[in-house]
C-alpha positions in Angstrom: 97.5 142.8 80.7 94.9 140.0 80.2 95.2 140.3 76.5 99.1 139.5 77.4 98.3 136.7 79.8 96.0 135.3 76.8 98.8 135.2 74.4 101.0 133.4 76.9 98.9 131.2 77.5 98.2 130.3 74.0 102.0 130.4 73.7 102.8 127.5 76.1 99.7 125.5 75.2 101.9 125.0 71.7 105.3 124.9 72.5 104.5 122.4 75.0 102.9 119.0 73.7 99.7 117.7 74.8 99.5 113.8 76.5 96.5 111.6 76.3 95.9 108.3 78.3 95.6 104.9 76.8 94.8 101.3 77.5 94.2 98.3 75.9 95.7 96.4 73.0 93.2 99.1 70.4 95.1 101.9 71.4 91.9 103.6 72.2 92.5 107.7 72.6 90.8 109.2 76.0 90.8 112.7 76.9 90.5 113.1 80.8 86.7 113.7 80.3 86.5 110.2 78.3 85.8 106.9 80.5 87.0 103.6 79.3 86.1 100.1 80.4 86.5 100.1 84.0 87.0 103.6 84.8 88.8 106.7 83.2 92.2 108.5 84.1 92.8 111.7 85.7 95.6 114.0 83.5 96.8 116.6 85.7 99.2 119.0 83.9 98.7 118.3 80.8 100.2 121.2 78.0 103.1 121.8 80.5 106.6 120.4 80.9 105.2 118.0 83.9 102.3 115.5 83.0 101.0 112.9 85.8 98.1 110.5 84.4 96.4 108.7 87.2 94.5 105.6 87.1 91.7 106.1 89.4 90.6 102.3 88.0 92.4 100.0 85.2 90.7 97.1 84.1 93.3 95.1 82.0 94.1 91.9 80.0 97.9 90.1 80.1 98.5 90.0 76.3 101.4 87.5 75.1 105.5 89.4 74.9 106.2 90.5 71.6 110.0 91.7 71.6 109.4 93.0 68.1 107.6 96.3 69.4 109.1 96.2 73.0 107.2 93.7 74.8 109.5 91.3 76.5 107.5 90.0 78.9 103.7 88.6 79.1 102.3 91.7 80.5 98.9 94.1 80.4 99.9 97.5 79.2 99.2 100.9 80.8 100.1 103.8 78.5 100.0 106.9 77.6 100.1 108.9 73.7 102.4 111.7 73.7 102.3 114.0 71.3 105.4 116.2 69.6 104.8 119.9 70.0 104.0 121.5 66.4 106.5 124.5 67.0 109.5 121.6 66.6 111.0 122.0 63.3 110.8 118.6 61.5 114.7 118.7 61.3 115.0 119.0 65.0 112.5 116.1 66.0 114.4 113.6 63.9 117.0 114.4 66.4 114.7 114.0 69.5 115.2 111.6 72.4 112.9 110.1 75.0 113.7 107.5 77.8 112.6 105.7 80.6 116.3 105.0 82.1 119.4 106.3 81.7 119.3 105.4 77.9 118.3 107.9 75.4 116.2 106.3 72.9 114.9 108.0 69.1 111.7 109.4 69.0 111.6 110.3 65.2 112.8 106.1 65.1 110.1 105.1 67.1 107.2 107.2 66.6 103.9 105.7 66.5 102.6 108.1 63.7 103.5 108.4 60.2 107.1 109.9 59.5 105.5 112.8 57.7 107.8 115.6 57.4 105.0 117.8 56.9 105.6 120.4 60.0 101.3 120.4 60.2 100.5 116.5 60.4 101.3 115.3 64.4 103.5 113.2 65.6 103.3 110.9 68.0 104.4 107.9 70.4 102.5 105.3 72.6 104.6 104.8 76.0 103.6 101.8 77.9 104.4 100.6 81.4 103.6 96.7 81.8 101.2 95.9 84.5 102.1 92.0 86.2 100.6 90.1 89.1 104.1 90.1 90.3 105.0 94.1 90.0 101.3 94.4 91.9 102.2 92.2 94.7 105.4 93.9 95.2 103.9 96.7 95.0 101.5 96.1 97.4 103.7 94.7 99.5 106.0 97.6 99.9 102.7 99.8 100.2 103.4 101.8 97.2 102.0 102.9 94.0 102.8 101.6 90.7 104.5 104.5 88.7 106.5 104.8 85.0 108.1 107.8 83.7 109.4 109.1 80.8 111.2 112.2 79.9 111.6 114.0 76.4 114.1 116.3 74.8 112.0 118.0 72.3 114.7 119.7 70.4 117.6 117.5 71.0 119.5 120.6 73.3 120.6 117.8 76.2 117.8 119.2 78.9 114.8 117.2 79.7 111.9 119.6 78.2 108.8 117.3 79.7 108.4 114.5 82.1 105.4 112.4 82.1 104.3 109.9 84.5 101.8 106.7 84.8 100.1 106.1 88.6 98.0 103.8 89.6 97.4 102.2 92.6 97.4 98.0 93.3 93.6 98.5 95.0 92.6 100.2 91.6 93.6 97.3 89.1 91.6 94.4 88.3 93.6 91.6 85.7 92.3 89.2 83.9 94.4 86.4 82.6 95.7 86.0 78.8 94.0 82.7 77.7 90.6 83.4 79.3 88.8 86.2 81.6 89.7 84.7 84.6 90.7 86.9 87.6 94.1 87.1 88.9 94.2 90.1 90.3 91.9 92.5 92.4 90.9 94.3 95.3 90.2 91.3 97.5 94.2 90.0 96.6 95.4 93.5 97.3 93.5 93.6 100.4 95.1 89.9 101.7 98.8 91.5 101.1 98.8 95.4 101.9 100.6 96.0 104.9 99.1 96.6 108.1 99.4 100.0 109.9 102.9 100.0 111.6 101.7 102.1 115.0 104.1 104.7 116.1 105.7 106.0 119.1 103.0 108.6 119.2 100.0 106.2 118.8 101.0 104.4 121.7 102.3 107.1 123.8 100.3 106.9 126.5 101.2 102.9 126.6 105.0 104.0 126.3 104.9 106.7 129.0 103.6 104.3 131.4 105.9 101.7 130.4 109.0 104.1 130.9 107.7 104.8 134.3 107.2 101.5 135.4 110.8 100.8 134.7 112.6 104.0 136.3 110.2 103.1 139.8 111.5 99.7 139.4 115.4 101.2 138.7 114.8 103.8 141.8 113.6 100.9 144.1 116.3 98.4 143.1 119.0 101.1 144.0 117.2 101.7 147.4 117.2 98.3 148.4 120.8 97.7 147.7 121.9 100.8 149.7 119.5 99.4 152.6 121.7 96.2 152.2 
């Protein structure tokens, strides 16, 4: 039985593609054991059809657009490398999709490795999610994380085969501007916008009890006196 478990194991660790985080404009390769300038990521799920990569800190430069590759605004970059699943036969990849919206885009086309058709080299794409001092406002402001996701159809059969997802949290990113190192974003500015704590019903029950009581004495009273009258 654990010999079985063993091979399954083994089984989905290949048919299922392994994900590795990235930043910067080098395309540096991190593991989630590797650190990087500022802190390192946390992969959760990676080898399986679900893959979440959070930034637990991102220290990151805005770099100039570049439609060319993608980049249509000035932006820092927060990615991830995904890598094609070996078992895929070369013939079947060419045909693979991945998107980020309802738009199904080539991932043989826009690969970030060699177009080998050798079935041992790896394939590969870099998926980025652009990082602004507006989207971190908003962000902030609405009290949510920033997030990107991206899912791929391995073998082209219509059904989403693996979904992988950037997270990192406004508090967690320090940006720097494009010309210079100057800071335009970081804790202190996330601090200044997040929204304060919106108290409930319960956290001011006792307050709200009292308040309700006050009122039906006052109601109970009022009636009194106009039946005296």
């Amino acid at each position: 039985m654990k010999k079985l478990f063993l091979i399954l194991a083994l089984f989905l660790l290949i048919m299922v593609p392994q994900v590795y985080a990235l930043t910067y404009e080098n395309v540096t390769v991190l593991n989630s054991n590797d650190s990087y300038k500022g802190g390192k990521p946390t992969v959760v799920g990676n080898g399986t059809n679900k893959v979440t990569i959070t930034y637990e800190s991102a220290l990151l430069k805005i770099v100039p657009k570049q439609p060319s590759i993608g980049r249509t605004i000035d932006a820092a970059w927060l990615g991830v490398k995904v890598v094609a699943p070996k078992d895929v036969p070369i013939a079947k990849l060419k045909e693979a999709t991945y998107s980020s919206d309802t738009a199904g885009k080539s991932f043989w086309t826009n690969q970030d490795s060699n177009k080998s058709e050798s079935q041992s080299d790896e394939h590969y794409i870099n998926v980025y999610g652009a990082i602004t001092e507006d989207i971190l406002t908003k962000a902030t402001k609405e009290g949510k994380d920033i997030t990107y996701t991206w899912t791929f159809d391995w073998d082209n059969d219509k059904k989403d085969d693996q979904t992988v997802t950037i997270v990192v949290s406004p508090k967690n990113v320090v940006l720097t501007a494009q010309a210079n190192d100057d800071i335009i974003w970081n804790q202190d500015m996330y601090d200044d916008l997040k929204p304060e704590k919106n108290p409930g019903t319960s956290d001011n029950l006792p307050i709200y009890l009292g308040i309700m009581s006050l009122s039906i004495i006052s109601e109970i009273y009022a009636i009194k006196k106009f039946k005296t009258n």
